[in-house]
C-alpha positions in Angstrom: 49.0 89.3 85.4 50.8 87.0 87.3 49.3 85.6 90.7 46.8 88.7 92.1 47.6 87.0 95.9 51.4 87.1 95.0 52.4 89.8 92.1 56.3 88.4 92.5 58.2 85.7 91.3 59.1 84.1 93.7 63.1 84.1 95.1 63.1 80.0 94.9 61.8 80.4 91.1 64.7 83.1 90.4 66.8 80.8 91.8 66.3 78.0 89.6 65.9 79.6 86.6 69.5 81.3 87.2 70.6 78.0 87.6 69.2 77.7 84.2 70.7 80.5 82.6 67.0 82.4 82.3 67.2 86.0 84.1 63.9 87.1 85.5 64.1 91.1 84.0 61.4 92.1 85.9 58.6 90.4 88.1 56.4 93.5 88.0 52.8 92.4 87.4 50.8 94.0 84.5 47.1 94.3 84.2 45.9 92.3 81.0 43.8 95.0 78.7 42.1 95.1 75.8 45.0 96.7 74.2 47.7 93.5 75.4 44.7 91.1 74.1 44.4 92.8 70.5 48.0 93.0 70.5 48.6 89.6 70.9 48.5 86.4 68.1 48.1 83.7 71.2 47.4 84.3 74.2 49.2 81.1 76.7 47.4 80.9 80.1 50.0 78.9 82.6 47.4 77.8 85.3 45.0 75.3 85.8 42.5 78.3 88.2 42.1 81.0 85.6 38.9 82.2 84.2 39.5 82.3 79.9 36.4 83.5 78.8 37.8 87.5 78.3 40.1 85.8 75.5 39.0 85.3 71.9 39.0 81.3 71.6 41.0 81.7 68.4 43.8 83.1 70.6 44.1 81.1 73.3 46.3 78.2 74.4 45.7 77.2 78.0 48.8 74.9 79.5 47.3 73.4 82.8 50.2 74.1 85.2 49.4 73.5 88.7 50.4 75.9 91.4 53.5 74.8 94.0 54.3 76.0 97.2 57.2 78.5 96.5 58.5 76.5 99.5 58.8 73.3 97.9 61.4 73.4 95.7 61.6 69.9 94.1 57.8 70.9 93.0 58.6 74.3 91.3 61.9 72.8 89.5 59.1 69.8 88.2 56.8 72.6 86.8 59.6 74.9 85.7 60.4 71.6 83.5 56.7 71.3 82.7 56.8 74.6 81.1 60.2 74.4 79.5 58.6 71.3 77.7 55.5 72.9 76.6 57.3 76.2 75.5 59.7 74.2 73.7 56.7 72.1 72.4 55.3 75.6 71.3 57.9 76.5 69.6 58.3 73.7 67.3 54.7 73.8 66.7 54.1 77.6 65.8 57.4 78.7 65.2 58.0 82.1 64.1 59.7 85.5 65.1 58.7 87.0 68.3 57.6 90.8 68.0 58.1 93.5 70.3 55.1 95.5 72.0 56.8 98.7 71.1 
């Protein structure tokens, strides 16, 4: 689920990822359920203030993000970099197809 206090993406965060070519399709938050955890092969928590302990060890990747401001823009563009690197970083590093939920 993203951020229970703010269930959005915030418009500064569409903004710059537009300016990156990356769409946001939705910003709808979604409740994280057994189902979504047994689904899953890893399991990437993007915060440095989240409780892990519901996820199986053997899934989890935790990326220590901090939180910005959605008002401070330089901030969110450093993180959004942050994250490109460690998806990118990710990616190399487990490779593979991505599968659908259907």
């Amino acid at each position: 689920m993203i951020d229970e206090l703010r269930p959005y993406v915030s418009e500064t965060t569409k903004i710059i990822l537009r300016e990156k070519g990356i769409s946001v399709v939705s910003d709808k938050s979604h409740l994280i359920n057994h189902e979504l955890i047994s689904w899953a092969d890893k399991i990437v928590v993007v915060a440095d203030n989240i409780l892990t302990d519901i996820f199986p060890k053997s899934k989890l990747i935790v990326w220590k993000v901090h939180d910005a401001s959605e008002h401070d823009e330089l901030r969110v563009r450093e993180i959004i970099g942050e994250i490109e690197n460690l998806v990118k970083f990710f990616i190399e590093q487990f490779g593979g197809k991505a599968r659908s939920r259907n």
